[in-house]
N, C-alpha and C positions, 0 to 999 in steps of 0.2 A: 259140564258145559253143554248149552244144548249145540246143533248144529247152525242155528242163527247167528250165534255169538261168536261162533269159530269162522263162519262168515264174512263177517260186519269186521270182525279183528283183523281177518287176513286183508279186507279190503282197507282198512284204515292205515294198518301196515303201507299197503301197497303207495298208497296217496301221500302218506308221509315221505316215505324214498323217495317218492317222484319229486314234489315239491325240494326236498335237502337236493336231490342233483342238479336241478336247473338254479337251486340258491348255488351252490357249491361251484356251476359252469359258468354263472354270471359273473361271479366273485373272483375264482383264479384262473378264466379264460379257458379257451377251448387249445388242441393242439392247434400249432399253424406251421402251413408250408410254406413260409416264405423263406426265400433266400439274403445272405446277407453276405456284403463282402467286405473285405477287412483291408485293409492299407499294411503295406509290407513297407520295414523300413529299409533305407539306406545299409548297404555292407561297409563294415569297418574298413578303415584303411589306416595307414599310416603318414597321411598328408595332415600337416599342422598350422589353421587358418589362423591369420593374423585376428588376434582381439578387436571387440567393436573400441573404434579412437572416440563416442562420446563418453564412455565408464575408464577404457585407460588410457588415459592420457600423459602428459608431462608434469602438469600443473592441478593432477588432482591434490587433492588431501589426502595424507596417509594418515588412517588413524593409529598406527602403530609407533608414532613419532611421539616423545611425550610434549605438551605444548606448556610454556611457562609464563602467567600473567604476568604484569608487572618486571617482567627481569629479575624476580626472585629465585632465592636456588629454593630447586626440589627437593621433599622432604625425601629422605631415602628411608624412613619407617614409618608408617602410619599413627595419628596424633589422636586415636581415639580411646575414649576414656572406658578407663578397666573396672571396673566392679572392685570394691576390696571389701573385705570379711573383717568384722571387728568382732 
């Protein structure tokens, strides 16, 4: 290689880095000294606040009650069709 070319390479080098670092600073930003402050919560306690009265109420719906159309009795085993093997 002559000394032109070991040159021209180191300079090409050079410009390539330069250009990747300002893509690279553009891209995932520079450091920053900004400050940031964060919200501290509430300490535990042992005081136990009354539920909000419009979710519990007297007169809500319990879904765990089972509900019967018609005044029919409830099936106590499920009526769904089984597969059989012939």
């Amino acid at each position: 290689m002559k000394k032109t070319d070991v040159a021209m390479l180191i300079l090409i080098v050079a410009v390539a880095a330069g250009i990747a670092y300002f893509i690279a600073n553009s891209i995932f930003g520079g450091m920053t000294d900004k400050s940031q402050t964060v919200k501290t919560i509430d300490p535990i306690t042992s005081q136990v606040e009354a539920p909000d009265a419009k979710i519990f109420n007297e007169n809500a719906i319990n879904p765990s009650v089972e509900v019967n159309i018609d005044n029919s009795a409830a099936a106590t085993t499920p009526t769904a069709n089984t597969p059989t093997t012939e």
